[in-house]
TORDRENGU-834935 format. One record per residue (C-alpha): z, y, x. Coordinates in steps of 0.2 Angstrom, whole numbers, padded with zeros to 4 digits, always signed. Example, Ala and Ser with C-alpha at 12.3 -4.5 7.8 and 13.67 -1.06 7.14 Angstrom:
<nodes>
+0039-0022+0062/+0036-0005+0068/
</nodes>
This chain:
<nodes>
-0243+0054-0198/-0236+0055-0217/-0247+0063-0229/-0240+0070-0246/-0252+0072-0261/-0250+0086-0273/-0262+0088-0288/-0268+0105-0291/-0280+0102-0305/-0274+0105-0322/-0280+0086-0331/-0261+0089-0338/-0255+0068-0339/-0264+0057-0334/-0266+0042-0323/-0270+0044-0303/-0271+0030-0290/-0278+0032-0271/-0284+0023-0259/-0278+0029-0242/-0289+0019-0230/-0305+0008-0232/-0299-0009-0236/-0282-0002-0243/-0278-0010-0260/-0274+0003-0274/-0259+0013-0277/-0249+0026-0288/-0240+0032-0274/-0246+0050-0267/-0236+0048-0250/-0242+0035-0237/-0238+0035-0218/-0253+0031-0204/-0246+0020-0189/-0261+0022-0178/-0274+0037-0175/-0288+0038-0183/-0300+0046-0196/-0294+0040-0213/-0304+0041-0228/-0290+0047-0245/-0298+0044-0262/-0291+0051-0277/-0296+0041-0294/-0292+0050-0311/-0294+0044-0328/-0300+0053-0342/-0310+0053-0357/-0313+0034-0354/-0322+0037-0337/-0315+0035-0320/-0317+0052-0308/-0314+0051-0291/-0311+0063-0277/-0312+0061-0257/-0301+0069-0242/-0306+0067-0225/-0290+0066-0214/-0286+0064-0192/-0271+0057-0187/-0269+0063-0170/-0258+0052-0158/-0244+0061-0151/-0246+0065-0132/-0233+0073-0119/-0240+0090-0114/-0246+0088-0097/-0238+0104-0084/-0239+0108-0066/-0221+0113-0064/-0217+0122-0048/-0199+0126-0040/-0199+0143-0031/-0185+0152-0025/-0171+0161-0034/-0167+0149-0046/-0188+0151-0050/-0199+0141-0059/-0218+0142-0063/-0227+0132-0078/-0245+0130-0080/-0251+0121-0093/-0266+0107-0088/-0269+0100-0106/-0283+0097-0113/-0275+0089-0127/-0269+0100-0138/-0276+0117-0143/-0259+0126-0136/-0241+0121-0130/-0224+0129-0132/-0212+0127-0117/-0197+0128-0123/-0182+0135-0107/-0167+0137-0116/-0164+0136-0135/-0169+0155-0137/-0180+0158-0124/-0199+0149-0126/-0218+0152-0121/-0235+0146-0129/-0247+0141-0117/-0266+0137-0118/-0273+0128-0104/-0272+0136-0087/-0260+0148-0092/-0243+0151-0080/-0225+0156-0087/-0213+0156-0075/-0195+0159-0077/-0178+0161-0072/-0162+0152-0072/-0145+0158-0069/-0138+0141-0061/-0145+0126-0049/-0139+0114-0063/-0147+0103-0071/-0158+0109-0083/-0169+0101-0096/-0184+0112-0104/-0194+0105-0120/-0214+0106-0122/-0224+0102-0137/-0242+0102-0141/-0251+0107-0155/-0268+0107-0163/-0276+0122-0174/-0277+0118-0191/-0264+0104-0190/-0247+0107-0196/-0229+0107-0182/-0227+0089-0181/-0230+0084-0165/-0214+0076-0157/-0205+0084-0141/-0203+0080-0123/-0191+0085-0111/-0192+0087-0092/-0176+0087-0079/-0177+0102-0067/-0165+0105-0054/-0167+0124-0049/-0165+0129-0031/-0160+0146-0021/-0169+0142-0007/-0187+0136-0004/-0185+0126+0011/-0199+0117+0020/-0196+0099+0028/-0197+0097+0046/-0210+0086+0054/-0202+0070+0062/-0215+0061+0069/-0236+0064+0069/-0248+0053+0075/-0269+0054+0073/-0278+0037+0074/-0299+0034+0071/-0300+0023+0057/-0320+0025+0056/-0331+0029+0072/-0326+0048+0072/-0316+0047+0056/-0299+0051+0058/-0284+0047+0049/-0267+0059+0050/-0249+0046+0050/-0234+0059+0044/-0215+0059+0045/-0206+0074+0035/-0186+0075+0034/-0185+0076+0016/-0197+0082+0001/-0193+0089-0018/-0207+0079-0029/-0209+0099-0040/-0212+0109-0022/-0229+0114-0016/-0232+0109+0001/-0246+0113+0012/-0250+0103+0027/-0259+0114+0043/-0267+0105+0056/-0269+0118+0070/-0282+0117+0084/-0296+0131+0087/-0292+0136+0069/-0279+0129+0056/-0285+0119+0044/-0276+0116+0028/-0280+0094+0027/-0269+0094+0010/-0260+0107-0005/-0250+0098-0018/-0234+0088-0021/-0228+0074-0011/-0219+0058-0017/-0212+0052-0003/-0207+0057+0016/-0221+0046+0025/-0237+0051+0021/-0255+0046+0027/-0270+0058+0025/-0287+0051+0029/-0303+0059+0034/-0292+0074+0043/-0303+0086+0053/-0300+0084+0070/-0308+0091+0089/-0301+0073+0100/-0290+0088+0109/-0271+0091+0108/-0265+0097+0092/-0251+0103+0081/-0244+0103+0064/-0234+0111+0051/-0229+0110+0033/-0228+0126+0023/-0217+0127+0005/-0225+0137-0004/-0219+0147-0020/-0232+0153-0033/-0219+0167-0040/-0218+0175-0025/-0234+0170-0017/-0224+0166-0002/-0222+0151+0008/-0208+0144+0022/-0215+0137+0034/-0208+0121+0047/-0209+0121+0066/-0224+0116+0073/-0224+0098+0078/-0236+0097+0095/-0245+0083+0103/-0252+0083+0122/-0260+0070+0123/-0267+0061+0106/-0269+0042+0109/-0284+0040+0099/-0286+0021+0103/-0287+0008+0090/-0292-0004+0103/-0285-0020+0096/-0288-0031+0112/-0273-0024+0124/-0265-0041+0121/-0281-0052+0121/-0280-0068+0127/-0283-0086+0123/-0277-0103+0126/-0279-0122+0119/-0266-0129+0111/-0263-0146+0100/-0273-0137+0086/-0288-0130+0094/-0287-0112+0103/-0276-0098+0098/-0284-0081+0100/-0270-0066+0102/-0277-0051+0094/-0267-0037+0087/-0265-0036+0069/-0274-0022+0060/-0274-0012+0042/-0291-0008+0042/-0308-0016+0050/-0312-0035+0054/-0313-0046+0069/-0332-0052+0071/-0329-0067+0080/-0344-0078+0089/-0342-0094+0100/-0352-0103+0111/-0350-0122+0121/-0351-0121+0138/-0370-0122+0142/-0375-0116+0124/-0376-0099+0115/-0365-0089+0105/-0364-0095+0085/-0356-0083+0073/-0337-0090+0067/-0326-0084+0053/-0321-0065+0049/-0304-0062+0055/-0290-0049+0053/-0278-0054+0067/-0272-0069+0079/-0278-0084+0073/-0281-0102+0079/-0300-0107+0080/-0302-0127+0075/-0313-0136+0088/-0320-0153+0091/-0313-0159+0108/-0300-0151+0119/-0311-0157+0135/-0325-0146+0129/-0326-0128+0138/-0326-0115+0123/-0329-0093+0127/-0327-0080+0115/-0334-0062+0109/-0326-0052+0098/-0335-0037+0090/-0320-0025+0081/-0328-0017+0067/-0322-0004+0057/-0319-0002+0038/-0337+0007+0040/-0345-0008+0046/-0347+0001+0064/-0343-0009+0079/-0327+0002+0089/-0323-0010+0102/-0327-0029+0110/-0322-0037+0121/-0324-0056+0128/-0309-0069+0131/-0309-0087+0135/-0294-0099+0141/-0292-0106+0159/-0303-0119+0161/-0306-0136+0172/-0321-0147+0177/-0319-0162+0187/-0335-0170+0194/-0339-0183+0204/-0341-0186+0223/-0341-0206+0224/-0333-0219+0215/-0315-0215+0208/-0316-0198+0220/-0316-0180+0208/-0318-0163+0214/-0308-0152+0202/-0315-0133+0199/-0308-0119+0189/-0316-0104+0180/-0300-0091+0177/-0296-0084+0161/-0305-0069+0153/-0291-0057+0143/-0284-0039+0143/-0270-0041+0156/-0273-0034+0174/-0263-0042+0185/-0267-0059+0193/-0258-0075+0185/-0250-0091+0195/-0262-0106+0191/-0254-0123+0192/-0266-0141+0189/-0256-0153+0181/-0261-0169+0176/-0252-0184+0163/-0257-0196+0151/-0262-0187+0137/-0268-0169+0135/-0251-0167+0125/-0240-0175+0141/-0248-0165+0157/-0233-0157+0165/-0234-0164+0183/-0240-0152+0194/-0254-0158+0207/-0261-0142+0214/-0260-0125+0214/-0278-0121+0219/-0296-0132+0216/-0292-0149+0226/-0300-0167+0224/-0293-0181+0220/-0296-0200+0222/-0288-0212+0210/-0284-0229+0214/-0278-0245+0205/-0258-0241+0209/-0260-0225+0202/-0251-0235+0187/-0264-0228+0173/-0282-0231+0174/-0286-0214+0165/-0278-0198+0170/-0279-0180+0159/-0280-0165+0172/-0277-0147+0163/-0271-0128+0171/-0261-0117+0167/-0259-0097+0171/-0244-0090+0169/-0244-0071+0169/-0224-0059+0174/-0225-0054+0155/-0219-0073+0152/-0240-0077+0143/-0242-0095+0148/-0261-0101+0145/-0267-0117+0146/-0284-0127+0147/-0295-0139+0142/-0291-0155+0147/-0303-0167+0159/-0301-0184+0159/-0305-0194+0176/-0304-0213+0175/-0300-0226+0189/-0315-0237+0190/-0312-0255+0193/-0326-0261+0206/-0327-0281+0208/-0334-0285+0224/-0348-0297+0222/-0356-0301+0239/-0373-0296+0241/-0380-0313+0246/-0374-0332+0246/-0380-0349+0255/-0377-0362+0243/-0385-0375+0259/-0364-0386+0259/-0359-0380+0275/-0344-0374+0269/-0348-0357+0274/-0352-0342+0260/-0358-0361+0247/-0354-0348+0233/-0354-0332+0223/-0338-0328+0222/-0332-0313+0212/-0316-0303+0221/-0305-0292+0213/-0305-0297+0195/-0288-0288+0186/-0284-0305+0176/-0292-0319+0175/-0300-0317+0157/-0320-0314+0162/-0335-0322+0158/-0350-0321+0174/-0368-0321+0168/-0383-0324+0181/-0400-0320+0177/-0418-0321+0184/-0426-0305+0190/-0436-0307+0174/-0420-0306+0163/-0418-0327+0161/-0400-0334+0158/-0399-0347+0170/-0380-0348+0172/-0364-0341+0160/-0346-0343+0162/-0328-0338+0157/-0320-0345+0172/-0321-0334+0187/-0318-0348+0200/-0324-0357+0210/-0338-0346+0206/-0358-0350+0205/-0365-0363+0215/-0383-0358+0217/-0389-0372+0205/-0398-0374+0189/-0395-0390+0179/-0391-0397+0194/-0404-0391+0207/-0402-0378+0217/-0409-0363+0213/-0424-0357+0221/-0424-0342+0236/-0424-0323+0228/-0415-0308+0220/-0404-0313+0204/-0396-0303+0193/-0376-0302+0188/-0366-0296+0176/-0347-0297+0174/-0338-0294+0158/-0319-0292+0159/-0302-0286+0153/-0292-0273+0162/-0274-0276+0162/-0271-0264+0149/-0281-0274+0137/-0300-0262+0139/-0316-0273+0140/-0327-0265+0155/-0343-0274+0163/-0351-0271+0179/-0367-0274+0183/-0379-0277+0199/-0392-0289+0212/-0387-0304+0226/-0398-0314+0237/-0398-0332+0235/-0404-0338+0252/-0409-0356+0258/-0402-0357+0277/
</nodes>
């Protein structure tokens, strides 16, 4: 804003200088332009007689705003203007060079033109009491003939809340300056939105809705006329109104832990809980989708509940999942009965299991079984340790796999359960049989727990004697410390009878 100062007392010539702001150093000069808005403080200082005499003048520099319109197209080259400032104390739309309107706020013109070209009207706003400085601003309208509304391409009605429902829309087309009005028609139509559109795809949330079949249509309506066109109705039988996001749960181990398959969603949270076989359910990071759930061991036996809440905190849906999972336990030495508990997911039909077994949980591809079995390992199984997992494989090409149970070959040394160390040739000493190499150290002790004999060559074996004299009659103790011939140290433990014949 530029002020210009002209005198109107009649001090004849004599010197004046202003200030035109707080702070401002002084000046002869009677224009000044304010940058910003503001109320500014103009004082006038005049000197006469000797003495200084000054004079104030409160100004408002007012920041230059575009007029803010609702411009509506309507047919016949129609359109309507209502002013929705509260700005300025009035507007001037400006139609063509000679044709213009002043406007306070929530007053309509509307108006005419004799083309569909391009036209550009011109608003300015102004302020009582102020002078015409205001700057313009121009808008680009495109009359049209016709007021067409768009057709409906696609609808669909999904509950984002426990019976809160949300309206999905696909039009043909839209004019951003036509008034649309959406009708949702059931028992009664219902008019879920009135306004302008920016785009073809809309969503509309918190839509009234009966959970029944419905339809739809879009009205364009024109506020000259007070008319509206109106689309076809777009119908729907049969509303899915399922967010279920569990109709591809499942879950499987792999080499990071166990992936969860859940459908990926816009709105809501996946409360996930976990519990250990034999333990109880413990709460787990918040989700939003698949995800891969780190665990300690892939031997352990892990099961799953889901609660899907939604972005109202209500629960909508759970559900339960856990992989396909194997147990192997023991019947006698090196002999393993191997169970299976199935998978818990969302498909229906029964999968094809397989056991597999290798060694490592990475490396089990051989199949052994195809239904709970035992197995008895041996020492030409060629690994003393062997991984057993399942898989089930479902028609839709989902393979799942399992935990992984180890099952271990124990070595047994046979150590007879009694000697006669009398020299007749016959059973003179404990011999150890079965040894995997030749690296073991043999311990005998007392029943009391007594070293009496140690050593780290496993033949000819004990003798019966202690420092020379043979041991008395009774039940001693052994314990055998060895390597495997893959390098593991085991020991084995147990009771003989010395027995004087």
């Amino acid at each position: 804003m530029t002020v210009n100062i002209t005198e109107l007392d009649s001090f004849g010539d004599i010197t004046r200088q202003y200030y035109y702001f707080d702070g401002a150093s002084i000046t002869n000069s009677q224009t000044f332009t304010y940058q910003d808005p503001g109320v500014y403080q103009i004082i006038q200082i005049v000197g006469q007689d000797g003495v200084d005499k000054r004079d104030t003048l409160f100004v408002e520099a007012l920041e230059s705003r575009k007029p803010e319109v609702e411009i509506q197209k309507c047919n016949g080259q129609q359109i309507s203007v209502t002013s929705i400032d509260n700005y300025y104390d009035s507007l001037r739309v400006y139609f063509t060079a000679t044709d213009s309107v002043t406007l306070q706020q929530n007053e309509t013109a509307e108006y005419t033109f004799g083309s569909s070209n391009v036209t550009t009207i011109s608003l300015k706003g102004f302020f009582n009491h102020a002078d015409e400085i205001c700057s313009s601003y121009t808008e680009d309208i495109v009359p049209i003939p016709t007021l067409d509304a768009p057709e409906i391409l696609d609808a669909s009605i999904k509950e984002t809340c426990k019976d809160v429902f949300t309206l999905y829309l696909e039009l043909s087309s839209i004019d951003t300056l036509t008034n649309y009005r959406v009708n949702i028609i059931q028992t009664a139509t219902s008019t879920i939105f009135d306004g302008y559109l920016d785009q073809t795809t809309q969503i509309f949330y918190d839509i009234p809705f009966e959970k029944a079949s419905f339809c739809l249509n879009v009205e364009a309506y024109d506020p000259c006329n007070d008319t509206s066109e109106s689309s076809s109705d777009f119908c729907s039988e049969s509303t899915d109104l399922s967010l279920s996001p569990f109709e591809e749960l499942y879950s499987t181990y792999d080499s990071s832990g166990i992936y969860i398959n859940l459908d990926d969603v816009n709105v809501g949270t996946f409360k996930i809980y976990r519990r250990i076989q034999g333990g109880t359910f413990e709460e787990r990071p918040d989700q939003t989708g698949s995800f891969t759930d780190r665990i300690g061991s892939n031997g352990r036996q892990y099961f799953y509940k889901i609660d899907y809440t939604d972005s109202c905190n209500q629960i909508l849906y759970s559900a339960e999942t856990n992989p396909p999972l194997v147990d192997a336990k023991g019947i006698e030495t090196n002999e393993y009965n191997v169970s299976f508990i199935p998978p818990t997911n969302s498909f229906t039909e029964a999968p094809q299991n397989a056991y597999q077994s290798g060694n490592s949980f990475s490396q089990t591809s051989e199949v052994i079984a195809t239904e709970e079995f035992t197995i008895r390992l041996n020492a030409q199984d060629g690994s003393p340790r062997q991984f057993i997992t399942a898989t089930s494989t479902y028609s839709n090409g989902v393979t799942l796999r399992s935990n992984a149970v180890t099952v271990r070959h124990e070595l047994v040394i046979y150590v007879p359960n009694a000697f006669t160390p009398n020299g007749d040739g016959l059973n003179d000493t404990l011999e150890l049989f079965g040894l995997p190499t030749e690296i073991a150290t043999t311990n005998i002790y007392t029943r009391w727990g007594q070293l009496i004999y140690t050593s780290d060559q496993p033949s000819p074996g004990w003798d019966g004697t202690i420092n020379g004299s043979l041991a008395n009659e009774g039940t001693y103790l052994y314990e055998i410390i060895f390597e495997t011939a893959d390098g593991d140290i085991r020991s084995q433990k147990g009771t003989f009878a010395l027995i004087k014949k």
